[in-house]
N, C-alpha and C positions, 0 to 999 in steps of 0.2 A: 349297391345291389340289394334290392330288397329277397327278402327270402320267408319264403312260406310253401304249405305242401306243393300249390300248383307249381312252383321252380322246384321245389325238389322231386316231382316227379317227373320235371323235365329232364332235369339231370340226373336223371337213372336214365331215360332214353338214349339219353349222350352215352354214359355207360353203358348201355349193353352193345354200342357198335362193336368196338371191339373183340365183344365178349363172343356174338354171334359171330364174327370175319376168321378169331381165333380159333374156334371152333374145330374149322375147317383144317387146319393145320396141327391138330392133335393125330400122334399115328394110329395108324388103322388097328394100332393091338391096345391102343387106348379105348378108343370108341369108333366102332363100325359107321361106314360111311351113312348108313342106314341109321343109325343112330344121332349123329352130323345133321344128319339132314332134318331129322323128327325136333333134336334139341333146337335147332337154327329157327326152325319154323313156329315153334314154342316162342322161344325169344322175340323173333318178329309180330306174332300175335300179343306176347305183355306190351312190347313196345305202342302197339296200334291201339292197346284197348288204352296204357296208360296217357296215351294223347291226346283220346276222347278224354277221359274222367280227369285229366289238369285243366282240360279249356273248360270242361261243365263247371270245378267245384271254382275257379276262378273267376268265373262270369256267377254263381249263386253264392259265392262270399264278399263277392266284390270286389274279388283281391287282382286283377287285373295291373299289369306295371308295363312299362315300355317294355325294360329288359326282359321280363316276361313275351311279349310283345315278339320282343327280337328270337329269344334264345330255339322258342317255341318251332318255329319253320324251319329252324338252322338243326334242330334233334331233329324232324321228320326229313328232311336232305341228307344228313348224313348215313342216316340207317337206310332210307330207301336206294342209296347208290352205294355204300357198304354192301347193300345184299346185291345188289347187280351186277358191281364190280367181279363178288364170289362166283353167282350163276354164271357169268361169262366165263371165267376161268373154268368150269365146273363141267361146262359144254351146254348151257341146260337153256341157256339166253345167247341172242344174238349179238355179237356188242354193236351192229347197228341201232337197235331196239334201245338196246344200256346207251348208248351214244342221244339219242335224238329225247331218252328222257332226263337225263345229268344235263345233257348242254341246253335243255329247254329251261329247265330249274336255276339253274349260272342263268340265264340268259335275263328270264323272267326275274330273278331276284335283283342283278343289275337295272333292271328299270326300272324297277318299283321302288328301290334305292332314290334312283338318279332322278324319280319321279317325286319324290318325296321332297328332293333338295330345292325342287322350285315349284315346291308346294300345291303342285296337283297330283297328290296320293289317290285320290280318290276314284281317277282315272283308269287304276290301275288294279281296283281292288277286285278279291277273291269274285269269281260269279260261280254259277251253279253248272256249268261247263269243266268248270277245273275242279270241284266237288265231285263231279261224277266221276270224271279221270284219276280222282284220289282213292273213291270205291276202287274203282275197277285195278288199281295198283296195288292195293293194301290187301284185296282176295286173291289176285294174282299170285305177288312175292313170296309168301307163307306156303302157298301151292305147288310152286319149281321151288322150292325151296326142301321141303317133303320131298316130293319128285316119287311119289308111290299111288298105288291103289288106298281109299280112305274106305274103313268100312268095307272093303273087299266089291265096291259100287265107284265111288269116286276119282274115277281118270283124274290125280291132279295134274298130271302134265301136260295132258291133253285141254282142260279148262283154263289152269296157269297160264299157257303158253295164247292161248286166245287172248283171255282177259288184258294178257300184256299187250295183246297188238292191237288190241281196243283200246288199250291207256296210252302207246304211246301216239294212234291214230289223235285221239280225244288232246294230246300234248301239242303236237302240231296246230290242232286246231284250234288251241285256245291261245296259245301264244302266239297266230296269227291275229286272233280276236284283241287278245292287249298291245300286239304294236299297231293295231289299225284305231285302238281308242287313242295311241300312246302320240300318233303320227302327226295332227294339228303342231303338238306341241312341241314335238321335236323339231319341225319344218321352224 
């Protein structure tokens, strides 16, 4: 396993699931739900920005590795259904919503897997559909995850609760998009 900043700022990503999920289960004469909710959304924002700056400095150092490759989507899966998992319990997400974007994620990763093993990966790869569903999820989270006025202006849960239903709209429809590339080759 090679190891360099970009993996280890992966695996801080890996770390903070916990960290953010645990949160939540500290008692309320620990830290105010209100507080829960500010530090979660904190977390969730280092983890997003750390996401971007491992794939930037690893594509402008070169430093690019399979494992890198692998670990990378398996940090941004876990934290984004770690936080859904919470908002469900939370009341603040629907677990339909939490359902249709966890089981698109499993779904889609299994066939990019299983696409890979008979060597039409490329079938399969990222487009700018599931880019935009990653915006619209990564402003969303951070959002119901607050679950307050921002700036005494910003409905986040009123924007959050949107943004999700356009991510997991965008989810649908891109996983429709990869098993319709996926489907020659499965036949």
């Amino acid at each position: 396993m090679p190891f360099n900043l970009p993996i280890f700022l992966t695996w801080v990503r890996v770390a903070l699931v916990p960290l953010l999920v645990g949160i939540f289960y500290l008692p309320q004469s620990w830290m105010s739900l209100y507080a829960q909710s500010l530090t979660a959304g904190i977390i969730f924002i280092v983890a997003a920005i750390t996401d971007w700056i491992d794939g930037y400095l690893a594509r402008k150092w070169n430093q690019t590795s399979a494992f890198g490759a692998f670990l990378d989507p398996v940090a941004d899966k876990l934290i984004v259904a770690g936080s859904l998992i919470v908002l469900v319990q939370l009341g603040r997400v629907s677990a339909i919503l939490a359902f249709i974007i966890i089981g698109r994620e499993i779904a889609i990763s299994a066939l990019r897997e299983w696409m890979a093993k008979i060597g039409a990966s490329n079938s399969v790869a990222v487009n700018s559909l599931g880019k935009v569903k990653t915006i619209a999820q990564m402003i969303a989270i951070p959002m119901l995850l607050y679950y307050d006025n921002l700036f005494y202006v910003i409905d986040t849960r009123f924007i959050g609760t949107y943004l999700l239903i356009i991510a997991a709209f965008l989810t649908v429809v891109s996983m429709l998009y990869y098993l319709r590339k996926a489907l020659p080759l499965i036949k």
